[in-house]
N, C-alpha and C positions, 0 to 999 in steps of 0.2 A: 479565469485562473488557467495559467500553464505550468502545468505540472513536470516539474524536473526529476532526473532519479532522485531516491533518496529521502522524498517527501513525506512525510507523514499526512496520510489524509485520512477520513472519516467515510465511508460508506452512507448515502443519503437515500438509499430507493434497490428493492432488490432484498433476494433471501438474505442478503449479509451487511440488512440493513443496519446503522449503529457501530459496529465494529471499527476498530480501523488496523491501517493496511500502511506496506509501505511501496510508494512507486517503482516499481523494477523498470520501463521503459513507456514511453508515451511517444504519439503521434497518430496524425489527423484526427484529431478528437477524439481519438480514445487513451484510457490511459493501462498498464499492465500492471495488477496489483496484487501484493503475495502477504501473508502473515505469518507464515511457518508454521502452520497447524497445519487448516482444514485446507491452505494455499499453497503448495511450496513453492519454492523458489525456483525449482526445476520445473511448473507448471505452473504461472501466474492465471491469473481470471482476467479478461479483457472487461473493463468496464468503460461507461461513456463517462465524458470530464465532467458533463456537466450534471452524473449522477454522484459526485465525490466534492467534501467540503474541505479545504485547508486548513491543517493546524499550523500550519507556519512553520512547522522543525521538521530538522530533517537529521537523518541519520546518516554515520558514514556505512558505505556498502562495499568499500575494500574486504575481502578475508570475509564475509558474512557468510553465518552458515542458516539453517531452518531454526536453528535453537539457540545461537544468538540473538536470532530478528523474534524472535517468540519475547527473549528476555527484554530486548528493549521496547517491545510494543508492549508489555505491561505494564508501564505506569501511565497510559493510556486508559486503559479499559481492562 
């Protein structure tokens, strides 16, 4: 999996196991991933890709703020 901005992924290993997240930026196998809680978006978590499973969707990340990306990862989890 290469993870593009925008992604919605799943959390597989790690305290924020189960959760998911959406990709703020990725590269050399790592990817930066934020939820707008316990993540913001001014302070992603650097996770490895191949700790993170694809939901397939993605969200737009134009004008996104901590509580927009809160609201659209809830019908997620």
């Amino acid at each position: 999996m290469e993870p593009s901005k925008g992604l919605v992924v799943r959390a597989m290993a790690g305290r924020d196991r189960g959760g998911y997240f959406v990709v703020v930026d990725a590269a050399e196998g790592f990817a930066w991933i934020a939820d707008g809680k316990r993540r913001k978006l001014a302070a992603p978590k650097r996770k490895k890709i191949r700790h993170l499973q694809s939901t397939r969707q993605t969200v737009p990340m134009e004008d996104v703020t901590d509580k927009k990306l809160r609201n659209m990862l809830k019908q997620y989890g």
